[in-house]
C-alpha angles and dihedrals in degrees: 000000000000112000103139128352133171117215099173151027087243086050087053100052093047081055089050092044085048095053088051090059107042094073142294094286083074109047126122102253126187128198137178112234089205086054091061102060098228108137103170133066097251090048094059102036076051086052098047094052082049096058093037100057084220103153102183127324138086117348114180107198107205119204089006093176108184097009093241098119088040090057095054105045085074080092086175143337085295096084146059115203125203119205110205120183132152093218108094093203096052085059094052090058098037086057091047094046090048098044085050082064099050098239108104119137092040095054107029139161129208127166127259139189095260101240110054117054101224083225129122107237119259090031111102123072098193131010117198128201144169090179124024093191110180099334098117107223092243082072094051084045088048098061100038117105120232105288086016123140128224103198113200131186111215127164087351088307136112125221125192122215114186113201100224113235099248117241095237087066116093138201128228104212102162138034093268097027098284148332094300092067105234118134093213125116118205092219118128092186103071119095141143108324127253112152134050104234081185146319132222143179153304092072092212143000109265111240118017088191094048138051107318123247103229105077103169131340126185132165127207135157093019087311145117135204130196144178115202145147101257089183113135098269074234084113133339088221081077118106106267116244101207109179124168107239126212114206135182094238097216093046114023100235105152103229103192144336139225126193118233117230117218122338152176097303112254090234087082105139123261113306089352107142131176090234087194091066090083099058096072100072124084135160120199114177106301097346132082129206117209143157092230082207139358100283093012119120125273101263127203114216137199085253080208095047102015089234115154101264087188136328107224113234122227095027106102116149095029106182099180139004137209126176114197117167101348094309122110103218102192130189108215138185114209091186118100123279114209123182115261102231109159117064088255096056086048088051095062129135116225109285111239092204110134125297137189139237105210110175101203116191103236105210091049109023088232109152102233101185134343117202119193113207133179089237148004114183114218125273096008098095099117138168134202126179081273102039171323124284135187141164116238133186097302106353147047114246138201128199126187106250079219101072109340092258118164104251094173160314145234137234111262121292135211116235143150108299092213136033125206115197094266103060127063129185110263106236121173135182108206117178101283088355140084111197112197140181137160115179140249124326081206098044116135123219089270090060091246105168127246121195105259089069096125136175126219132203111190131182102263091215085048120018084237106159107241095184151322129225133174114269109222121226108286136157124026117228085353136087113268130264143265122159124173104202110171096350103298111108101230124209130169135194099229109134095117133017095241090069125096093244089222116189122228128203122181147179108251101230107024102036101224125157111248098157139025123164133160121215120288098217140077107222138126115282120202121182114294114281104261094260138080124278113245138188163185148230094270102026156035117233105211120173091200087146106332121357104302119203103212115199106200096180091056087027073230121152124199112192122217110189098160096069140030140151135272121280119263093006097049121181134333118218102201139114088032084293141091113227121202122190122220118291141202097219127122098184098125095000103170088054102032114110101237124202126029114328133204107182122189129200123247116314119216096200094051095072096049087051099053090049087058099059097057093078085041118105106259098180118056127187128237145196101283096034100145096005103099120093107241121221145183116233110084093203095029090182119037104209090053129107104221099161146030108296090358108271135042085253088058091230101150088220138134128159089210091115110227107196115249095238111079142191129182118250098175162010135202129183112206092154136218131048115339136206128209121291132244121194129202139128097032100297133072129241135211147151130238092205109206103040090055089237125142107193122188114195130182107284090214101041097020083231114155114261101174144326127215121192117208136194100275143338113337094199102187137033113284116248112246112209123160101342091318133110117208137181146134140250149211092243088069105257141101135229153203121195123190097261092221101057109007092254111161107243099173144352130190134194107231090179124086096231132011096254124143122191137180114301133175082313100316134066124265135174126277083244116023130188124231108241096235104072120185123246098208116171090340093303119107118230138202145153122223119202145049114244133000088233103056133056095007101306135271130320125214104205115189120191146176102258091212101047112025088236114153112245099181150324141201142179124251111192150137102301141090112259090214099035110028086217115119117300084247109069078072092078127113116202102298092006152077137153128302107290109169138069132254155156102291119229127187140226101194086267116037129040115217144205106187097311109336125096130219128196129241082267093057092255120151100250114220107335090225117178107204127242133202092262107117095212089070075080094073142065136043120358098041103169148148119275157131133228095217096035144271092268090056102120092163109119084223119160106227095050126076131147118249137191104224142071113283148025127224117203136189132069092295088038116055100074099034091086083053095059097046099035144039104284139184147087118293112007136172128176135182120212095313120016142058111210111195149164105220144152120276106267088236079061102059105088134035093343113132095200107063112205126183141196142189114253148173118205136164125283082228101020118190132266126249145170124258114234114228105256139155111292113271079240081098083081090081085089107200109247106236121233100232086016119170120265109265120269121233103242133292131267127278108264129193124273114279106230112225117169120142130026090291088062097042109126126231119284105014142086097217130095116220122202093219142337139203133206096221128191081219119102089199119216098165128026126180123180115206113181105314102344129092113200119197127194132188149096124314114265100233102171128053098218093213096056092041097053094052084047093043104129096042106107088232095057086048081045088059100037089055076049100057085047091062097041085057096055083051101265087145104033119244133276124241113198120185107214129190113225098252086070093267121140116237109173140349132210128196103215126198096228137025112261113244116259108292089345104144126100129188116212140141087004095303143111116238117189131180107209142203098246095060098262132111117215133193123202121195131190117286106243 
């Protein structure tokens, strides 16, 4: 992504001059720390924010020394800081003074050469340095972000150098680019994305079947805003938690929230809207405009705090906003809103009662004008520098921005009779033209397309029709498009993926036809995705299926299945990137980017780096390199834990028995955020995430050993394996660490250059390692990347455990390994191969990264996309996975772990593993048997309840026929009207026996031995011998029940509840099971265990919890 770069010192110095005279904000300004007066650390990091101007963000400290300044320039929770320093012993003492203060991880330090900033470009807001040394200022330059501030101390000076925002950058400041309605940003810079600028949470929308989570998103002045449902995906009965989020656009880092009051309920039917959500949300410089609730005020907030400017009076029930020109035009409804709560009030079409037009000044708050109307049809409300247009119930009108006044109006025009939430009417102010339509009077649910679906182009000064054409089928579940890029108007036909996607160019006032292409490429089509098309300069953006880059001038398309926008909101083209908020989606699961992208074009820069690197030192020697004794045995004890999930296949078994009946030993608070424990060697071993630190405690007191810091998140336990303990991180090394005291032996640099990037509020490496590496054969292996699509692919590293050497290595990208062609001519329909990274596991044979095998070479074996045929299922490579990784801990509803070969994604695909193999989240298993806590088969598509038992079932269960039955779609459960109030659940019941075809349950074509209705929702499972121990959070709330009693208070009352029993209000349950299904035993905990965070060694119980502590519980007598 080019946005700025600097080649040269007399480049530097134009950039400099041009700073000086853009304004004074630009100047060069110098300063003497002594003249300030300032004598303590926090005086001068808040007098450095001061003369910056930095309000949040990213802030790189070079040469930070002690850490003491890097501490302090986290002025608040706003920004990350980044201490950077070549001394390795500064960084050593940095790291110990910033973790002292409890803020490591937010603030954090790591060494770097001292001349690269291991930084992508366009990432840091603001660099601060009392000593350059030898980093040259174009690389400063380099890793600023546009407006950013490089802050350099010289001579005891200090001397300020803003990086310009470049003018072929564009904003985003309204739902469809700005008040004029037309989706088009003027941004050259955009382009097919190949590189991940950064990624947030959530991880996924919560419901795909139910109102989507992403409501409106803009971005002006280097920011984005955001409103989104930020409720754990557990259940979408749940009470919604809308906020307003504040982001720095070119990092990530979240600035400030704000908590939505009431809004549209999250049980809205599939792909529903409302459209009109995303119109209450604009950004304006450093000021956003925002409905703070349904019927709440237009606000106006500190785009930089988040702080109420001003609430303007008068403008209750705001339904959509437009700014032009520094005045706020609103569109308000002054009936009463109530709150839709049985299926046919969800199920309601836009109510055409009257609106009103309020211009509001921005700055004041005056009310200039207020125009009452009959009707005012949903996002049609558009400005231009003249005036203001809408549709209404027949016509287009026009009103003069000065005073309201009515200008004109149009002939009638045709247009959908009725309007269901989802759809809104496609106005656009272009220059002299106003382009309309609004749909087919005869559209289904579905937006197929009738014959009266017309276009219409009018004389913006008239309303004079210029002329009418036919508007082919676009959009599914979203209005249609029109998009005017380079003064041609663009339509598509694109609804569904049988149609010939034709591209339309034509002359704005005339309507003739100047360009008309069909795609160039041959690729599965599946409906558009339920959001409106954008676009650039330079191309259109389809979704078609992914995210498409249509390039009109070359009639080029460049598909893009791995990624694509939320439902409802879509994409967002600004900043040179496209930015794509979480979905809910599981069509092409093991490829699909998941979380909140931010996907930048081709960088220049990124491929000479990388160069570089290669003649760089990748390993580099510690301590204790050569100083471990090696020895043979991999698991020296058996009854140890020395890896994730105790052994390379991830099974969670040990046959070391622990009794039934528990007591706890021992605590321990590390803090933070942990990861799963291994135990070997007589200690304990875990990870608090987001502070880099590996601990190892004494397995039999809990007491601290030691404690190593790496370079960024370890997000997983380390593997222990002969004295030595090894792991990954997210800085894109590994390491091994002397097992006894924590000494560095070796490092090595996985990744192919030394880069970090924005990263769920830290920075991470452009290609990370899971902590958890593989000891396969004596060789480690690991996998370093994200995706095979962005920043140049994957890489497979292999090494020697006990010396760091490089085995081997080989790319994993975007390319077939036959053919050579794109990854992506191997789909099939909903699928297409395994795209995305994770921890590795490992059968005896085959080593796996979700689904794909790879030889004892490290060779993708059989790159096999999966179909909907269930006998795919069967045969060699069963194994334990999850499509979404093992780290997954999001109780999402297209996502599961399966034992078995394959996963099959899309809408007629995600359940369809849980029906042929054994399914659930977590599982273990031994030789023979998978043990599991997994949804109901009837509950695994379109069921709005979700409800899970305990089960057994065999390794290789047996096969059995489905009886026809009615579709699980009866789990719906119709809410009553006066229904009951909704029952705690129900008892705990004993174990069903199953075995064999007559106790096969519905819907699925796998015997279990037995199953358990269980008041546990487990989010960590061990089975050690022959007992299974389960650990999580008590089930309060039967989801059937509470769905037919949705609208009563109480059943809200228990499903607020059930929120906070997630996030661990009530404790957790352990439950000690046989393996014939019996309980044993039962434990009331303090806190949740973390997600798959037990462990089962020397006859003990080891947990990871939620409240940072690790616990170990021994037998009672």
């Amino acid at each position: 992504m080019r946005l700025f770069r600097v080649q040269s010192t007399t480049e530097l110095l134009f950039v400099c001059l041009v700073i000086i005279g853009l304004s004074s904000t630009f100047e060069i300004q110098s300063a003497n720390a002594a003249e300030r007066g300032e004598s303590s650390v926090g005086g001068e990091a808040r007098q450095i924010l001061v003369d910056t101007g930095i309000q949040g963000g990213l802030i790189v400290h070079l040469g930070c020394g002690d850490g003491k300044l890097t501490a302090a320039l986290r002025a608040n929770d706003s920004y990350q800081v980044q201490g950077l320093d070549s001394d390795v012993d500064n960084v050593k003492q940095a790291r110990a003074q910033i973790q002292s203060l409890g803020l490591y991880g937010n603030v954090a330090v790591d060494r770097f050469d001292g001349r690269h900033l291991p930084f992508i470009e366009n990432l840091v807001n603001l660099v601060v340095a009392e000593d350059l040394g030898s980093v040259p200022m174009d690389e400063v330059v380099r890793v600023l972000c546009p407006n950013g501030v490089a802050y350099v101390r010289q001579d005891g000076k200090w001397t300020k150098t803003v990086k310009p925002r470049p003018k072929e950058i564009d904003e985003w400041t309204h739902y469809l680019h700005d008040a004029t309605n037309n989706a088009v940003a003027h941004d050259t810079v955009i382009g097919p994305p190949r590189h991940l600028q950064w990624l947030g949470g959530p991880r996924y929308s919560r419901q795909h079947d139910h109102m989507s989570g992403a409501s409106a998103m803009v971005s002006a002045n280097g920011r984005l805003f955001h409103v989104f449902d930020y409720t754990s995906p557990f259940s979408i009965q749940l009470p919604s938690d809308w906020r307003l989020t504040a982001r720095d656009a070119f990092n990530g880092t979240e600035l400030w929230q704000r908590k939505i009051g009431e809004w549209h309920t999250q049980m809205f039917r599939l792909k529903s809207g409302p459209a009109q959500l995303t119109r209450r949300l604009v950004a304006i410089g450093d000021v956003v405009y925002a409905t703070l609730g349904l019927e709440a005020p237009v606000s106006a907030l500190d785009a930089a705090t988040g702080e109420t400017i001003r609430t303007y009076a008068g403008t209750d029930k705001t339904e959509e906003i437009i700014y032009s020109d520094g005045v706020l035009f609103l569109l308000i409804n002054d009936s009463p809103f109530r709150q839709p709560r049985t299926p046919s009030e969800l199920n309601y079409d836009f109510v055409e009662g009257p609106r009103r037009i309020v211009a509001v000044d921005a700055d004041t708050g005056n009310v200039l004008w207020n125009q009452p109307q009959t009707s005012v049809l949903p996002i049609t409300l558009t400005a231009d520098d003249q005036r203001i247009l809408f549709c209404g119930a027949e016509r287009i009108v026009c009103l003069d921005r000065s005073d309201g006044t009515q200008q004109w109006q149009s002939e009638p025009v045709l247009r959908r009779k009725s309007i269901p939430t989802f759809f809104g009417l496609t106005l656009v102010a272009y220059k002299d033209v106003v382009l309309f339509s609004g749909g087919s009077s005869e559209r289904d649910a579905k937006n197929a397309t009738g014959d009266d679906n017309t276009m219409y182009a009018l004389d913006a000064a008239t309303g004079k029709q210029l002329w009418t054409a036919g508007h082919p089928a676009s959009g599914y579940k979203s209005a249609e498009d029109i998009l005017v890029v380079n003064d041609l108007v663009w339509i598509t036909e694109n609804t569904f993926g049988n149609q010939s996607g034709v591209v339309i160019g034509l002359e704005p006032r005339t309507g003739k036809e100047v360009k008309r292409f069909l795609p160039d490429v041959e690729t599965h089509w599946f409906h558009h995705r339920c959001y409106r098309a954008k676009a650039t300069d330079n191309y259109l953006l389809f979704s078609r299926t992914g995210i498409e880059f249509v390039d009109p001038k070359d009639e080029h398309w460049e598909c893009h299945h791995w990624v694509r926008g939320a439902c409802l909101y879509g994409i967002m083209p600004a900043n040179g990137m496209v930015y794509n908020p979480p979905h809910p989606c599981a069509c092409y699961l093991e490829a699909k980017l998941y979380g909140f992208n931010a996907l930048a074009p081709k960088r220049e820069s990124m491929s000479r780096r990388v160069e570089e690197s290669k003649s760089e030192t990748r390993l580099e020697k510690g301590s204790a390199y050569e100083q471990i004794d090696n020895r043979k045995s991999e698991i020296e004890n058996p009854t140890d834990w020395p890896t994730y999930r105790r052994d390379a296949a991830r099974s969670g078994f040990t046959e070391t028995a622990v009794p039934a009946e528990l007591k706890q030993t021992w605590s321990a608070d590390i803090g933070g955020r942990l990861s799963s424990v291994v135990v070997a060697d007589g200690k304990l071993f875990v990870a608090s995430i987001d502070t880099h630190t590996v601990h190892a405690l004494d397995a039999d007191s809990g007491e601290a050993v030691w404690s190593y810091t790496a370079g960024g998140r370890v997000d997983s336990p380390p593997t222990i394996w002969q004295g030595r303990v090894l792991f990954g991180s997210t800085d894109g090394f590994v390491y091994c660490l002397r097992a006894s005291d924590g000494e560095l032996a070796w490092r090595f640099r996985a990744a192919p250059a030394d880069l970090r990037m924005g990263m769920f509020q830290q920075l991470e490496s452009v290609w990370p390692v899971h902590g958890s590496v593989l000891l396969r054969d004596g060789e480690l292996w690991c996998i370093a990347g994200r995706s095979l699509f962005l920043d140049g692919g994957l890489r497979l590293i292999r090494l020697d455990p006990a010396t760091g050497r490089l085995i081997a290595e080989s790319a994993i990208d975007d390319r077939d390994p036959d053919s050579g062609d794109n990854l992506q001519v191997r789909l099939k329909g909903l699928n297409m191969p395994v795209a995305l990274n994770d921890v590795l596991s490992y059968d005896g044979k085959y080593v796996y990264m979700r689904s794909q095998r790879f030889d004892k070479d490290g060779v993708r074996h059989e790159v096999e996309v999966p179909t909907l045929d269930v006998s795919q299922q069967w045969g060699e490579g069963p194994h334990l996975f999850c499509p979404t990784g093992f780290l997954d801990d999001i109780w999402w509803h297209r996502s599961y772990w399966v034992f078995g070969r394959v996963w099959k994604s899309g809408a007629g695909g995600y359940f369809q593993a849980g029906r042929v193999a054994p399914a659930g989240r977590p599982m273990v298993f031994n030789d023979t048997t998978v043990y599991g806590f997994g949804r109901k088969p009837q509950y695994y598509r379109w069921t709005t309840p979700l409800e899970y038992q305990l089960f057994a079932t065999p390794k290789k269960p047996e096969r059995i026929s489905i009886v026809a039955r009615k579709p699980a779609r009866e789990a719906q459960a119709k809410p009553a009207v006066r229904p009951k109030a909704a029952a705690k659940r129900r008892p705990e019941a004993k174990p069903k026996r199953k075995r064999g075809s007559a106790g096969r349950a519905p819907n699925t074509r796998i015997a279990f031995d037995w199953t358990q209705d269980v008041p546990v929702l487990t989010r960590a499972m061990v089975l050690a011998d022959e007992t299974l121990f389960i650990a999580g959070p008590p089930e309060v709330v039967d989801e059937v029940e509470s769905l037919a009693a949705f609208a009563l208070p109480e059943t809200q009352e228990q499903l607020a509840r059930q929120t906070a029993v997630l996030e661990g209000s009530e404790g957790a349950l352990l439950w000690a099971v046989s393996t014939d299904g019996t309980k044993l035993a039962e434990h009331k905990l303090k806190s949740i265990p973390v997600f798959d965070g037990m462990a089962a060694a020397g006859g003990r119980l080891y947990m990871a919890t939620a409240d940072g502590k690790v616990v170990c519980m021994g037998s009672k007598k």
